[in-house]
N, C-alpha and C positions, 0 to 999 in steps of 0.2 A: 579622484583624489580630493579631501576636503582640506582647506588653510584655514584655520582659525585663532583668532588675534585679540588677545583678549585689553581692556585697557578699565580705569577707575579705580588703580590700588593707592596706595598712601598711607597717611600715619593719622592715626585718630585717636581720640582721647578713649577712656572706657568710658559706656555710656552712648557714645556717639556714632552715627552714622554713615556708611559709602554704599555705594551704589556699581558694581561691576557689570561690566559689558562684553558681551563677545561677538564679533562680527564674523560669520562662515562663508564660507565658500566653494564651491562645488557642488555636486549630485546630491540632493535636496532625499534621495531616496538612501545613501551613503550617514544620514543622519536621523534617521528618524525620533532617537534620544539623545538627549542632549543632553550638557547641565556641568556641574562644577565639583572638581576635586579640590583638595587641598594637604600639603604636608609642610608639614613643621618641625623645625629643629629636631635631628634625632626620632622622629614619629616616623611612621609610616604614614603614605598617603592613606588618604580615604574618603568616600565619598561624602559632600558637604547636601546637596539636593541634585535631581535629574528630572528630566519635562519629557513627556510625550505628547503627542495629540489627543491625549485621552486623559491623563494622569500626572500626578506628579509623588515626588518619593523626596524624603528629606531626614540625614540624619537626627538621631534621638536630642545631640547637644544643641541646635541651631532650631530645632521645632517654637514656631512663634517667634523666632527672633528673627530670621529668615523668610526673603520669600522670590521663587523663581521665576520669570517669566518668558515667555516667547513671544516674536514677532515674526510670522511666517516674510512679509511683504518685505520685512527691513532686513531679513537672515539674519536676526539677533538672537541672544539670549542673554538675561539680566538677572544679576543674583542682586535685591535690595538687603543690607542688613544692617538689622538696628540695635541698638542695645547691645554693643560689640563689648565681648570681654576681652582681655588679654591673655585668654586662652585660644581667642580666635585667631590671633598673629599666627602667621602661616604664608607660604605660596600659594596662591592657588590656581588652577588651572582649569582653563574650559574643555571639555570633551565634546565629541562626537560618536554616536556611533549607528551601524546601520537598522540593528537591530533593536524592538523594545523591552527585550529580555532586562530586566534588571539585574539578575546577575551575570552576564556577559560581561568580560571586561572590554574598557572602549577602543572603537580601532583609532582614532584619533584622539591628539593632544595639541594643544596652545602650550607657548612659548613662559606661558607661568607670570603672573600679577603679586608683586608681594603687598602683603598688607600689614600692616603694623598697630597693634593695639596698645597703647603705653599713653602717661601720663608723664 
């Protein structure tokens, strides 16, 4: 079983910057891809970027403005993004899963981070 806990959401101007966090837990082999969804008002989820040990994958709207990372030692994973629109306002959510299939969907989910882009 992985728990995963995501924390760094908030309210930000457009323009400006947060920094998301997610801390895992459990069988390290149970996660091999990682990384962050997000749904918004009436949208479906969909996937924001996801990390492997090898790669990483990053929707078309967030490319360059976005950037995800891992920390084996710390069982993190970090979504930095910058230049936030108010189209980025959204939950979002950190995954897990075991597999590095990118389209597999994930076997884990966090409890969801909202973030808010408005002025």
């Amino acid at each position: 079983q992985v728990q995963l806990v995501e924390s760094g959401g908030g309210l930000v101007q457009p323009g400006g910057s947060l920094r998301l966090s997610c801390t895992a837990s459990g069988s390290i082999f149970s996660r091999r891809r990682m990384g962050w969804y997000r749904q918004a008002p009436g949208k479906e989820r969909e996937l924001v970027a996801a990390i492997t040990s090898s790669s990483t994958k990053y929707a078309d709207s967030v490319k360059g403005r976005f950037t995800i990372s891992r920390d084996y030692a710390k069982n993190t994973v970090a979504l930095q993004m910058n230049s936030l629109k108010p189209e980025d306002t959204a939950v979002y959510y950190c995954i897990a899963a075991a597999t590095t299939d990118w389209s597999t969907a994930p076997d884990y989910w966090g409890q969801g981070t909202q973030v808010i882009v408005s002025s």
